[in-house]
N, C-alpha and C positions, 0 to 999 in steps of 0.2 A: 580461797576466794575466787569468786568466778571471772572470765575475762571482763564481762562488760563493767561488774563492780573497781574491777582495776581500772579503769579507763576512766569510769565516773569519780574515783578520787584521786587518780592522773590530775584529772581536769580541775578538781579544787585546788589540789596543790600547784598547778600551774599559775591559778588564778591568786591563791594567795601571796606567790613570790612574783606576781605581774609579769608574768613569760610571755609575753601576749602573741609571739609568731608559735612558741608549743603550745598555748592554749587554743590560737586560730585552728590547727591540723587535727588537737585531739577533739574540738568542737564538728571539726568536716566528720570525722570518722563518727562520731555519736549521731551525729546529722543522718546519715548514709546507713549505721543500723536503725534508727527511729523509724526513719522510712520503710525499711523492709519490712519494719514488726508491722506499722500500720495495713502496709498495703497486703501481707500476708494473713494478716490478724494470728501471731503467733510470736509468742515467747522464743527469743533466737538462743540457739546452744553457743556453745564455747567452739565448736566448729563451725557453725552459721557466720559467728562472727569475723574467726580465720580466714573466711571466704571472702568477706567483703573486705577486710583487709587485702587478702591479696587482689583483689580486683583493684582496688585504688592502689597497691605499688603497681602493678600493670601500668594504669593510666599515668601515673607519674614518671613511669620510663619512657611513654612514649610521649607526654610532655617535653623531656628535656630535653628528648634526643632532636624533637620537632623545636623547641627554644634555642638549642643550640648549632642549629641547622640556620635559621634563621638569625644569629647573631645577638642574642638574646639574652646574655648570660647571668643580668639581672635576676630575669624569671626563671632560669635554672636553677639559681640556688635556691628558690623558694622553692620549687619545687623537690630538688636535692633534700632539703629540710626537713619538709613533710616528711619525706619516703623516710628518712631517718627516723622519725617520731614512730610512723607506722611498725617501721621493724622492730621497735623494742617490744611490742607485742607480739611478733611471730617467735614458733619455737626455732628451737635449734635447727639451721642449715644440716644438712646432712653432707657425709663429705662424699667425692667423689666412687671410691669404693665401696661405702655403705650403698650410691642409688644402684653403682652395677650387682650386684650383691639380690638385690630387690629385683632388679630386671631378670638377670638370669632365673633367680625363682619364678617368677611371676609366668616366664617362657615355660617352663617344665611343666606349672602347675595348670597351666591354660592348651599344653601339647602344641603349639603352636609351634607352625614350621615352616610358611611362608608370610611376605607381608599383608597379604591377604586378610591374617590372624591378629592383625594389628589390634583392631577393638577388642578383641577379647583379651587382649597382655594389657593395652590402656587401662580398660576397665575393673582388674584385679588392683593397678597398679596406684590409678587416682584417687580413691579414697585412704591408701596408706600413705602416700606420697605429698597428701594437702600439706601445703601449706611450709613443708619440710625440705620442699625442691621444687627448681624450676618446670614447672609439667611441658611447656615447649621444648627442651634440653633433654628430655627424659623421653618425650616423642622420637625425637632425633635420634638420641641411640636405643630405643627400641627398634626401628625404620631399618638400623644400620645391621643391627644382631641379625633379623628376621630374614635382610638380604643376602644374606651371607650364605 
């Protein structure tokens, strides 16, 4: 079954057990691919989708951290929620030795030897890494290898 058909009967099942804060979030997320299909006039992949996913946990981290900054903590947890909903849709986190694992390859495979070479370790590195790992985190210790 593809991602977006899961999410389309996400959303019945939501609506049949009247979930209506996980029906609110998986409605944002259906919202947010409709949009892209339209304004690209394209049929979204199962990776298309990963992506907008992870852009909306993005923007909900820096919701919370901005709501709870602010004293807020109402709208943190809705926020909180959402991002919950959203993640049952991303695959598996990777763990921390699996992303070093990936980075060191990625250095070897790209010969990369100063920071300089950054884009070309990123760019091997993000489309294996979608969705699977934090890509700011993974900047970071690329940054860190590279200065070394």
């Amino acid at each position: 079954m593809s991602l977006k058909q899961q999410i389309t009967d996400d959303m019945k099942t939501a609506m049949r057990a009247k979930e209506t804060a996980r029906l609110g979030a998986i409605r944002l997320l259906l919202a947010a691919m409709k949009q892209r299909e339209v304004d690209e006039r394209v049929e979204l992949s199962d990776a298309d989708i990963l992506a907008i996913i992870d852009k909306m946990m993005k923007q909900r981290r820096d919701s919370i951290s901005q709501y709870e900054t602010a004293g807020r903590q109402d709208l943190a947890d809705v926020e909180k929620f959402e991002m919950s909903v959203l993640q049952t849709y991303m695959p598996q986190q990777m763990s921390a030795a699996e992303i070093d694992t990936a980075v060191a390859q990625a250095i070897a495979a790209s010969g990369a030897a100063s920071a300089q070479d950054m884009g070309k370790v990123m760019a091997i590195l993000k489309p294996q890494l979608a969705g699977r790992a934090d890509i700011a985190k993974v900047s970071g210790l690329v940054k860190t290898k590279l200065s070394k």
